[in-house]
Backbone bond lengths (Angstrom), bond angles and torsions (degrees), N, CA, C in turn:
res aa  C-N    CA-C-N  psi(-1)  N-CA   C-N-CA  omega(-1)  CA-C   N-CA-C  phi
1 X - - - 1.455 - - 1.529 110.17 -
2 X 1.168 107.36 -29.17 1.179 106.74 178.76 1.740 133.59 -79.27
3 X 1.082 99.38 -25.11 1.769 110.39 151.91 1.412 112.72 -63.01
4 X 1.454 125.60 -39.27 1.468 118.54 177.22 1.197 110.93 -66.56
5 X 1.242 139.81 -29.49 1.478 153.42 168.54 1.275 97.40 -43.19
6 X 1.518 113.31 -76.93 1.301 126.17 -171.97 1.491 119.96 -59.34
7 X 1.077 116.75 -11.99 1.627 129.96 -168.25 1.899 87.55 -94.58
8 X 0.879 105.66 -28.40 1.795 108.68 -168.07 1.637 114.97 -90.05
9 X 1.026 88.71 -33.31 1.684 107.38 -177.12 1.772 93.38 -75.88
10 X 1.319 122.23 -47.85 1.364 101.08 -151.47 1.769 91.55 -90.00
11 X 1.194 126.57 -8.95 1.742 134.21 177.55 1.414 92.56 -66.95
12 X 1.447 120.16 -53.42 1.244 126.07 -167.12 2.057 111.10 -54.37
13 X 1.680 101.65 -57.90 1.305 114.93 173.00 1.416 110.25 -47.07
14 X 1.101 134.06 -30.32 1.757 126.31 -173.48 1.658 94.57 -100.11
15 X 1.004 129.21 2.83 1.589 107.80 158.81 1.456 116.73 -48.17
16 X 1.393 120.92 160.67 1.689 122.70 161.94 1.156 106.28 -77.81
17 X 1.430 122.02 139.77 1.357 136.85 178.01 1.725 100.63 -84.70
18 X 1.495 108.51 -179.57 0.968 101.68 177.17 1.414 135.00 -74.08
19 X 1.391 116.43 -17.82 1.324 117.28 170.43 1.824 126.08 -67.83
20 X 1.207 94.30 -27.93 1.372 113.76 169.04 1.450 116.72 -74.64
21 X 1.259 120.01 -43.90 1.543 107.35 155.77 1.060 132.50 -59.74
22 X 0.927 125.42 -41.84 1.875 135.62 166.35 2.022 87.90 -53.33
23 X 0.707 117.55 -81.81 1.615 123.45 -179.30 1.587 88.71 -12.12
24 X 1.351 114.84 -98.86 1.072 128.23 -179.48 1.936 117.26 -18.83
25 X 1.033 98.67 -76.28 1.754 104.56 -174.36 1.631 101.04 -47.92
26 X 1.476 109.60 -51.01 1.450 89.68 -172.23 1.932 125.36 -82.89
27 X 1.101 110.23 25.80 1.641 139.03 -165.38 1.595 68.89 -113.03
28 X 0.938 129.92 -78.30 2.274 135.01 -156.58 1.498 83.94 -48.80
29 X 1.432 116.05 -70.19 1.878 116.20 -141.10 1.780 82.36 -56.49
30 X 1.484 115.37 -47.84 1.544 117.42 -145.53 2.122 110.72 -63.19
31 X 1.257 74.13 0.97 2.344 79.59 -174.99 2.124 92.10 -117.75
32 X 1.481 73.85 141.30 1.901 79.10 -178.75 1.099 101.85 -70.27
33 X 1.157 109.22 161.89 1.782 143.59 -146.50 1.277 90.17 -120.03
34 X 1.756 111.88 150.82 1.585 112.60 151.59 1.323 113.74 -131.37
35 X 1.275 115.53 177.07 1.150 101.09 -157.99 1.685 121.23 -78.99
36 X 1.250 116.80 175.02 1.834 102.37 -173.53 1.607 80.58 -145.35
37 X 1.397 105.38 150.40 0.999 149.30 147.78 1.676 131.64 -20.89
38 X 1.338 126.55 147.23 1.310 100.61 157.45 1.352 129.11 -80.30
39 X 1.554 91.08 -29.23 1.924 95.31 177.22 1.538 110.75 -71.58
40 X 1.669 125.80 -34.97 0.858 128.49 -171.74 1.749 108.15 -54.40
41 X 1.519 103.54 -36.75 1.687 108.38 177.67 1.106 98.27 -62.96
42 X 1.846 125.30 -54.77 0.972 113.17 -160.61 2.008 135.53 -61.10
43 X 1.774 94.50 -24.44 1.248 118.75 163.37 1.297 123.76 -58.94
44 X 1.459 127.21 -57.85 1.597 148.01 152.15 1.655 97.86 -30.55
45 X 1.700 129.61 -65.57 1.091 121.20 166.61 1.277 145.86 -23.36
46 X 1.267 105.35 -38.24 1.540 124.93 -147.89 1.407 99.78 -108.44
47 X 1.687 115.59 -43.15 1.533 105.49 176.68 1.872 100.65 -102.69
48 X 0.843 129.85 11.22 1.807 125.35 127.49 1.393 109.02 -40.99
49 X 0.909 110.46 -58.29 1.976 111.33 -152.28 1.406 87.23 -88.52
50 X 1.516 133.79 -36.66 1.425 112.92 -175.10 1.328 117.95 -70.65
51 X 1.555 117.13 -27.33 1.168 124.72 156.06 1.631 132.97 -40.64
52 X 1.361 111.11 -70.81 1.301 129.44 133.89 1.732 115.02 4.14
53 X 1.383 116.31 -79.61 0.932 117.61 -167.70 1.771 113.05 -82.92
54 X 1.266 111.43 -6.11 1.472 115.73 171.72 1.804 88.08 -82.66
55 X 1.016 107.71 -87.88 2.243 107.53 177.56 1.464 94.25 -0.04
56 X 1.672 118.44 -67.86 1.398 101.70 -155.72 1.242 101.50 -79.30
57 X 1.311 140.37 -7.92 1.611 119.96 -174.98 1.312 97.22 -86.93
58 X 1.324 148.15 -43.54 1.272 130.11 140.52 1.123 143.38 3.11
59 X 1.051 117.08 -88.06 1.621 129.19 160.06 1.671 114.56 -41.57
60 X 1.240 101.91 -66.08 2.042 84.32 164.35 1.767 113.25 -48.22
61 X 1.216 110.29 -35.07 1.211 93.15 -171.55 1.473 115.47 -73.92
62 X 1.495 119.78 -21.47 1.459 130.11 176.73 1.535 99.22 -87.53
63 X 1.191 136.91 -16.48 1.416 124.81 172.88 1.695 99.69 -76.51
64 X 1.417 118.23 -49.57 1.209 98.24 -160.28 1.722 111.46 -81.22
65 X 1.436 108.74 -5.15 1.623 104.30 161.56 1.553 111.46 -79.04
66 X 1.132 125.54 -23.54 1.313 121.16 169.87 1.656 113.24 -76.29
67 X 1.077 116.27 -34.66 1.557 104.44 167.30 1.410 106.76 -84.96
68 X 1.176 150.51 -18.02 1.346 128.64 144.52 1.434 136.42 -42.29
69 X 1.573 111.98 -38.92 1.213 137.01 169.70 1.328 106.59 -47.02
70 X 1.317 108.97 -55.91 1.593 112.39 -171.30 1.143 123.90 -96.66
71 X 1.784 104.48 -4.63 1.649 98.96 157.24 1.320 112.44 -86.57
72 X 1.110 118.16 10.29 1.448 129.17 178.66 1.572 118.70 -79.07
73 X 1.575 94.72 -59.03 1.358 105.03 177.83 1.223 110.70 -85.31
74 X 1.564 136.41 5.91 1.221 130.52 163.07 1.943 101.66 -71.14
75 X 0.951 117.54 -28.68 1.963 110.44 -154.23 1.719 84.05 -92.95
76 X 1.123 136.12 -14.23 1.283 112.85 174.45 1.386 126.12 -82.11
């Protein structure tokens, strides 16, 4: 369990921080755009949120190894 910890923590560390997102978005707005669709939003939509909902099954799953963790190191 404890490599999965560590496997999560360091996935977590290479995220973009916030300055780097701002970096990013304004690099997107700054190149012309064409036009999109409604379905095309609606497509873009849909695997957002499926995304979304993988992130959060994640994170429960790293919360509840982290509260294992520490019910762990509570009994010693």
């Amino acid at each position: 369990m404890g490599l999965r910890l560590a496997a999560v923590r360091s996935r977590a560390a290479s995220l973009p921080g916030p300055g780097q997102v701002r970096a990013l978005e304004a690099a997107a707005l700054a190149r012309p755009r064409k036009t999109v669709t409604p379905a095309e939003i609606r497509a873009l939509a849909a695997e957002s949120i499926a995304s979304l909902h993988e992130v959060a099954g994640k994170l429960a799953e790293l919360s509840a190894l982290l509260g294992d963790e520490e019910a762990g190191e509570g009994r010693s």
